[in-house]
N, C-alpha and C positions, 0 to 999 in steps of 0.2 A: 679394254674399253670397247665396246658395242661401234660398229660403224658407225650406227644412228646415232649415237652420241656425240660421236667426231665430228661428223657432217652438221649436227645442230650446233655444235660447238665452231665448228669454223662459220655458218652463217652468223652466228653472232657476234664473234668479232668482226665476220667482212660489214655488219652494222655500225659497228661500234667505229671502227677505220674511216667508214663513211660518213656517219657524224661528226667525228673527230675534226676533220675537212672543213664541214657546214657550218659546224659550229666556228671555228676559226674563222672562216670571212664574212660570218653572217652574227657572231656573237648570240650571245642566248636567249635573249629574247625575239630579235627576228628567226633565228633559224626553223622552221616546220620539219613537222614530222612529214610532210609530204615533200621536200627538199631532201629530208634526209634518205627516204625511201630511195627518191629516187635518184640517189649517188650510190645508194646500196645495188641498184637494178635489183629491187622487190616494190612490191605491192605494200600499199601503208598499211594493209589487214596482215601482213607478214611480220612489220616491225613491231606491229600488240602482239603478236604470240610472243616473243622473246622480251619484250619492256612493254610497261604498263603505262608512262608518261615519257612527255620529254624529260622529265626532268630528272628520269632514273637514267635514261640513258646517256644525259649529261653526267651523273654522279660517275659512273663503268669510267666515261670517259677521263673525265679529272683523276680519280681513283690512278687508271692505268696509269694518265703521267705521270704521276705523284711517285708512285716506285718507279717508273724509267729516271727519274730526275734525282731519286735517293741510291737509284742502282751508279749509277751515273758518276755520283760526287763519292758514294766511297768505293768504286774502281780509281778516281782519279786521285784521292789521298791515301788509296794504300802504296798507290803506286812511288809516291814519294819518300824522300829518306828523311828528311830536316822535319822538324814541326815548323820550321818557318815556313818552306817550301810545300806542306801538308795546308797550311791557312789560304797561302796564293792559290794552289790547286782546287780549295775548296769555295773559295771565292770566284776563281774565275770559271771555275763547271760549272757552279750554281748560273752565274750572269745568263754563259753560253744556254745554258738550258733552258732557263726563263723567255732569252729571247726569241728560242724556238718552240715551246709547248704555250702556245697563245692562249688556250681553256683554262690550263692551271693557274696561267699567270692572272685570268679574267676573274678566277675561280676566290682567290686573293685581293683582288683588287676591286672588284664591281661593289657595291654597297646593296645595290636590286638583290643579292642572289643571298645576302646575309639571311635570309626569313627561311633560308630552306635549311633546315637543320644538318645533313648530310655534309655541307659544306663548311657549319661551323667544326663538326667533327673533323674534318679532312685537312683544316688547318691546323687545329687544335693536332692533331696526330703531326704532321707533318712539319710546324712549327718544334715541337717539343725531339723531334726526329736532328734537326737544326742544333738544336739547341747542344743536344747527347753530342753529337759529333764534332761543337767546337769544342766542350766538356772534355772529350778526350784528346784530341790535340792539348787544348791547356795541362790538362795531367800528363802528358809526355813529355812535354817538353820544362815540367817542373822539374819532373824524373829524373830529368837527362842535364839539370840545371843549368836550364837555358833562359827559362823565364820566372819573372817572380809574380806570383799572383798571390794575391791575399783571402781573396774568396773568390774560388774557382766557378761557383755557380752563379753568383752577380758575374762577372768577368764574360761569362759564357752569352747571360743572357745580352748583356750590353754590347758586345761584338755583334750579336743576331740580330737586335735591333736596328745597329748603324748600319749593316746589308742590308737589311732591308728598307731603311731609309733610303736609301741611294739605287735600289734598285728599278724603281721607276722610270727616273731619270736615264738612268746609265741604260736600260732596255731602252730608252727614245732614241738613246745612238745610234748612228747607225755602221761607224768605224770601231768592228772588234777591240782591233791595236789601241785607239783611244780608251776604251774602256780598260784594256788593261794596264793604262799606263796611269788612269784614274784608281783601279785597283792598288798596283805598286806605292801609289802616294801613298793612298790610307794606311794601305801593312804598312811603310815607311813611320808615319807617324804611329801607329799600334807598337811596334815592335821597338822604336828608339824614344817616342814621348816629344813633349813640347820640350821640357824643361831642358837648360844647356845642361851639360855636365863637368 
């Protein structure tokens, strides 16, 4: 790779770091391009050579956390041995992460940002990314006849759903420990059911 390439390449992530920031405590509709400039220390005729709008440079942003946060949950569920132990892990990377990539989580959650279509894709990819990864936990742990699932892709989606029910909430906490001890309920009930036996 060409030096000028590197050098263009690392100003655009030192852009991208720097929005990343702005956007976080300015959210995306306040944040400016002349804000973001200048957390970049450039010139806002600098941040149009490498992005056209705010709102490509919001897409980089959300995009990057989007695989930190998928890098993230399957380093923490390869790491484990159980598919039960594989669910808690991917449960609770997911929480941990959401509570720290503020963009993604806004990126999900804002209703404003729905019209931009980049974002419909980004969920759409990123949800169905969710979905695959409870998909396989469940077929492991049929495998290994741990659990009985009768249709592993309802099962999958419906798991994905009540995370993200609750993930709201459980980000408003502000006690880790709490959260995982509301995590431990839910697998608690997933994993044993209402019904006595």
């Amino acid at each position: 790779m060409e030096p000028t390439n590197s050098s263009e390449n690392d100003v655009r992530q030192n852009i991208i770091d720097a929005a990343r920031e702005i956007f976080a405590r300015y959210g995306f509709r306040k944040a400016t391009m002349d804000e973001i400039a200048r957390a970049a220390r450039k010139g806002k005729s600098s941040l149009y050579h490498y992005f056209k709008s705010k709102e490509e440079v919001f897409q980089e942003v959300v995009e990057q956390e989007a695989t930190e946060v998928k890098a993230e949950i399957a380093r923490a569920v390869a790491a484990e041995k159980t598919p039960q132990q594989k669910f808690r892990a991917y449960v609770v990377t997911r929480m941990t992460a959401f509570k720290r990539v503020a963009n993604l989580f806004t990126a999900f959650k804002d209703e404003y940002l729905e019209s931009y279509s980049f974002i419909e894709r980004l969920r759409e990819n990123y949800n169905r990314y969710e979905i695959e990864t409870i998909a396989a936990i469940l077929k492991e742990g049929l495998e290994k006849g741990i659990f009985a699932v009768k249709n592993l892709e309802l099962t999958a989606y419906t798991i994905f759903i009540a995370a993200k029910g609750l993930e709201y909430s459980w980000a408003l906490e502000p006690d880790m420990k709490q959260v995982e001890i509301n995590i431990d309920s839910m697998l608690d009930i997933l994993f044993n059911g209402l019904v006595k036996k």
